[in-house]
C-alpha positions in Angstrom: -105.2 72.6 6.4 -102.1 75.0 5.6 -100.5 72.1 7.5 -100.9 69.6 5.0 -100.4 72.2 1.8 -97.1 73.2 3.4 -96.1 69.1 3.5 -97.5 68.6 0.0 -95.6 71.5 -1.2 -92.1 69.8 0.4 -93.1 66.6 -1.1 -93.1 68.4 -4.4 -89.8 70.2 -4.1 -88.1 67.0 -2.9 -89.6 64.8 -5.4 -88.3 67.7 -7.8 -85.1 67.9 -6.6 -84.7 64.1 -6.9 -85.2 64.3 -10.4 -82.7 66.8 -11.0 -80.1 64.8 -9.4 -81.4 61.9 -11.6 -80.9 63.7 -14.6 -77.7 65.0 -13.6 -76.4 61.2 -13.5 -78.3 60.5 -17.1 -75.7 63.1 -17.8 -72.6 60.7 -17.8 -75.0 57.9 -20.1 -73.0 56.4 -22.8 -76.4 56.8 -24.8 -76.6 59.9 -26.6 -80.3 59.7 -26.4 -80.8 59.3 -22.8 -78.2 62.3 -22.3 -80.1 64.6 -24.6 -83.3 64.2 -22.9 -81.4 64.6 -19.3 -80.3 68.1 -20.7 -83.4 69.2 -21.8 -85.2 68.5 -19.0 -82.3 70.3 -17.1 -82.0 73.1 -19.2 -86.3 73.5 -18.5 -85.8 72.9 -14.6 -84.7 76.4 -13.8 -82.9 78.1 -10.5 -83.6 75.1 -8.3 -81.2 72.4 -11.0 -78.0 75.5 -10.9 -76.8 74.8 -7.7 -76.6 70.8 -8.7 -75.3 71.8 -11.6 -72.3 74.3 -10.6 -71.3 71.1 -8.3 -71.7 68.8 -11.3 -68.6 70.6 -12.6 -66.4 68.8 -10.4 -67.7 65.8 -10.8 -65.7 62.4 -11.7 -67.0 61.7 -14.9 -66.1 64.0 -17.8 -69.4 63.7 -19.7 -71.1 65.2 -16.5 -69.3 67.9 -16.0 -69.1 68.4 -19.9 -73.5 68.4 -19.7 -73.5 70.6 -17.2 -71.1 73.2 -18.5 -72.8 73.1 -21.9 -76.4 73.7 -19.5 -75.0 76.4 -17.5 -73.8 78.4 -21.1 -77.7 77.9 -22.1 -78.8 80.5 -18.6 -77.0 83.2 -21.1 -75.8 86.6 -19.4 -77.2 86.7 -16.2 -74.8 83.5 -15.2 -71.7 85.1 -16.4 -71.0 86.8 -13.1 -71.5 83.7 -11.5 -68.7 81.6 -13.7 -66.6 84.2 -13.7 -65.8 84.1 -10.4 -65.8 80.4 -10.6 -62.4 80.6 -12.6 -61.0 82.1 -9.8 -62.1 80.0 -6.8 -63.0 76.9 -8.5 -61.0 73.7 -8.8 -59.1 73.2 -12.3 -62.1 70.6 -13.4 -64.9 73.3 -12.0 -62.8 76.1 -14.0 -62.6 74.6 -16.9 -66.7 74.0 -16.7 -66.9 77.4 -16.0 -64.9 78.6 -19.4 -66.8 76.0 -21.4 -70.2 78.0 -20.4 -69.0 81.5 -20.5 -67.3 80.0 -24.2 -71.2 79.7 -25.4 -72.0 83.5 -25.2 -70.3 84.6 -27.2 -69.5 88.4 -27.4 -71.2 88.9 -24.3 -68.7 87.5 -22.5 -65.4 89.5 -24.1 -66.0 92.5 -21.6 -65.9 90.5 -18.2 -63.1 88.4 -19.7 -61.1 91.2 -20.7 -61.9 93.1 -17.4 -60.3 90.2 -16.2 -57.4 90.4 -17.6 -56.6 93.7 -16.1 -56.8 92.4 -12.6 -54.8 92.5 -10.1 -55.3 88.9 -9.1 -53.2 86.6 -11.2 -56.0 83.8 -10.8 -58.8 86.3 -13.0 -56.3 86.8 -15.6 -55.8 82.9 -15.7 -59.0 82.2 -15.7 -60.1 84.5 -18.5 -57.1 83.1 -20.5 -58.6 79.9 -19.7 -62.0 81.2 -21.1 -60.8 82.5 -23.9 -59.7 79.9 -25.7 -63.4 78.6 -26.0 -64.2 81.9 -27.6 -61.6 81.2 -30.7 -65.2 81.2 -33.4 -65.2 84.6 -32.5 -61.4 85.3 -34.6 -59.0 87.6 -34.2 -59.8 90.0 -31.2 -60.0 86.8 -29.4 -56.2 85.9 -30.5 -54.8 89.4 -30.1 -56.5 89.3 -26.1 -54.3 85.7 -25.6 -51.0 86.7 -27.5 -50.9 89.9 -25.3 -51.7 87.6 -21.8 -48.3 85.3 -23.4 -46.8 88.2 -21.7 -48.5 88.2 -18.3 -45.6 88.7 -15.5 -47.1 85.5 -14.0 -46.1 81.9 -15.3 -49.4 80.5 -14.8 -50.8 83.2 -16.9 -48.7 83.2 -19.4 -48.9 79.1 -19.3 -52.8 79.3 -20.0 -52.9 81.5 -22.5 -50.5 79.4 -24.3 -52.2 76.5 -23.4 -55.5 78.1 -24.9 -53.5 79.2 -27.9 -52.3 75.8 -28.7 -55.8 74.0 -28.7 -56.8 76.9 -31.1 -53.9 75.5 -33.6 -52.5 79.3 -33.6 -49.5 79.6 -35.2 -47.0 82.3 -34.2 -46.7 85.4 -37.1 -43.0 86.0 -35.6 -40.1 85.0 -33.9 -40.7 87.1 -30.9 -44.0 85.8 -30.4 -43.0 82.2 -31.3 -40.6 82.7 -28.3 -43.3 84.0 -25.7 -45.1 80.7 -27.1 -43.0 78.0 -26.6 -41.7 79.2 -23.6 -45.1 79.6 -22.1 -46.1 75.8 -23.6 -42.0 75.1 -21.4 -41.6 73.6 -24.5 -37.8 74.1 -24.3 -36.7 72.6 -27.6 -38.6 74.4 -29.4 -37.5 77.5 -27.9 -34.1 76.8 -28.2 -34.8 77.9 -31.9 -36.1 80.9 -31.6 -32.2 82.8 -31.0 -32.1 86.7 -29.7 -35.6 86.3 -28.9 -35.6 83.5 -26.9 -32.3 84.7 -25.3 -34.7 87.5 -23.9 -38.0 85.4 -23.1 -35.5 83.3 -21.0 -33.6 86.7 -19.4 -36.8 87.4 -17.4 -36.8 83.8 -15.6 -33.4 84.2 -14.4 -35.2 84.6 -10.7 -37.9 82.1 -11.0 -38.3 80.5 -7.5 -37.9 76.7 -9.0 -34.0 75.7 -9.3 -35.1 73.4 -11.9 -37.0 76.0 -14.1 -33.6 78.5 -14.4 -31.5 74.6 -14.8 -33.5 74.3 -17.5 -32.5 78.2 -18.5 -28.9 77.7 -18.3 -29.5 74.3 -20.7 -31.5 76.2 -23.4 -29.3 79.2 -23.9 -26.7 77.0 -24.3 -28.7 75.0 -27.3 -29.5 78.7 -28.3 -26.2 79.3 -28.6 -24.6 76.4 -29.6 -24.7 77.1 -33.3 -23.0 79.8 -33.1 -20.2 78.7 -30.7 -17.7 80.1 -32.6 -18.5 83.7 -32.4 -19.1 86.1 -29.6 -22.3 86.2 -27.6 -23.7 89.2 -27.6 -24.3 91.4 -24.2 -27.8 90.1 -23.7 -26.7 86.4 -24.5 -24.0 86.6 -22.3 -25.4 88.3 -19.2 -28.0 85.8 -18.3 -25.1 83.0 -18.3 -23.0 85.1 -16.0 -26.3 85.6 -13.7 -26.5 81.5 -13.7 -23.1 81.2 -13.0 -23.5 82.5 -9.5 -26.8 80.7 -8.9 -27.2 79.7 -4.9 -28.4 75.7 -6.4 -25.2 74.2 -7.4 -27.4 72.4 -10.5 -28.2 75.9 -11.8 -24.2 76.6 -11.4 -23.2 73.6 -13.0 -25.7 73.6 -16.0 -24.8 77.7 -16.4 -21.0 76.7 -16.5 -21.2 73.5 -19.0 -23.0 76.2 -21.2 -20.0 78.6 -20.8 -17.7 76.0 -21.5 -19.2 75.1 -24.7 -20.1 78.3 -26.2 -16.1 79.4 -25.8 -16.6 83.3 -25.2 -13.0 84.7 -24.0 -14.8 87.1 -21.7 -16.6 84.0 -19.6 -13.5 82.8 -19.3 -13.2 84.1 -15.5 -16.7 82.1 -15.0 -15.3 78.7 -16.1 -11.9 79.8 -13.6 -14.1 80.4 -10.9 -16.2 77.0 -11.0 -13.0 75.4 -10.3 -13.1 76.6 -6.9 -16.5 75.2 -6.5 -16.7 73.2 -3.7 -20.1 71.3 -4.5 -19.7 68.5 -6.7 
């Protein structure tokens, strides 16, 4: 007899998890109706639908992996720990499900989030940038947390919270911070405007690993400057230019030395001397 109650009761757990999966699919339904009542039944199926639906965050179809996020936010606190570490391990598709379900509670989540942001492992302090930006109902703490990551020593930090800044339509309350913005959005044009300031932001990438990313450098403090050709660069302008103009990629070199050349300062003069002897081409 216990036989049979143990195969009945398998029957039953596979016939459930077969409808979970099914609903999971009703998910990605280009009828609103038919995804509504996939959710509900989902958000009523309990422990056994959150393994299918943490994988539902990487799946293909955006409007699955949108249902499921918006499911997963519904489990509340307990789940938090769960996403959490999801932003750091996750895919970029399962991270972003992640921050779209810790986004739905609200100020539960600021504590883990800004816990995060003190770690030692860049990929928390991404993640809860990431996060973040699905908290922006919340106002101004939520801001002040992402203007303070735009200064993160890590690119991709810095990148995200930008990113999460821009989809929040934020708009910069000073040049300083317009600087850390558009730099972090590599939105070099823009940051070309932003003069001393940007001079700076651009000073602390003078070692990034990517010859293309200090290229790109050497072009913008030359826009930055370029205005003002005439005149005198100040120490800090002038410094990161000379740093450029011994670059080990020969692009940097160049790009460093065309932005010598055009801003005219006597005391560079040595730089623009020098790159005659260059014997790349």
């Amino acid at each position: 007899m216990a036989l049979f109650d143990r195969k009945d009761r398998e029957e039953d757990e596979s016939a459930k998890e077969t409808e979970i999966e099914r609903s999971i699919r009703a998910l990605g339904s280009k009828d609103w109706e038919k995804r509504q009542e996939a959710a509900i039944r989902l958000s009523g199926a309990g422990k056994p639908a959150i393994v299918h639906l943490l994988k539902a965050l990487n799946d293909d179809n955006a409007l699955i992996r949108t249902g499921a996020a918006e499911i997963l936010g519904t489990y509340g606190e307990p789940a938090i720990p769960t996403l959490m570490k999801l932003l750091v391990t996750g895919k970029e598709r399962v991270r972003d499900g992640a921050a779209r379900a810790i986004g739905q509670n609200g100020e539960k989540a600021i504590n883990p989030l800004k816990e995060a942001l003190e770690s030692d492992i860049y990929k928390s302090r991404r993640g809860a940038a990431l996060a973040l930006g699905y908290l922006d109902y919340l106002g101004n703490e939520i801001t002040q947390l992402l203007v303070q990551a735009l200064l993160d020593k890590n690119q991709e930090v810095s990148r995200q919270a930008a990113l999460s800044l821009s989809n929040m339509k934020w708009v910069p309350a000073n040049n300083r911070q317009a600087a850390l913005f558009f730099y972090g959005l590599e939105d070099y044009e823009k940051l070309s405007k932003t003069g001393k300031d940007g001079v700076i932001v651009l000073s602390a990438d003078l070692k990034n690993p990517d010859p293309k990313t200090r290229k790109k450098v050497a072009q913008t403090l030359k826009k930055i400057n370029s205005d003002d050709a005439a005149k005198p660069l100040t120490d800090d302008a002038a410094k990161p230019l000379t740093v450029l103009a011994n670059d080990s990629d020969a692009g940097v070199r160049h790009a460093a030395i065309e932005a010598i050349g055009e801003i005219k300062d006597p005391r560079l003069l040595p730089y623009l001397v020098k790159a005659l002897d260059d014997e790349d081409p």
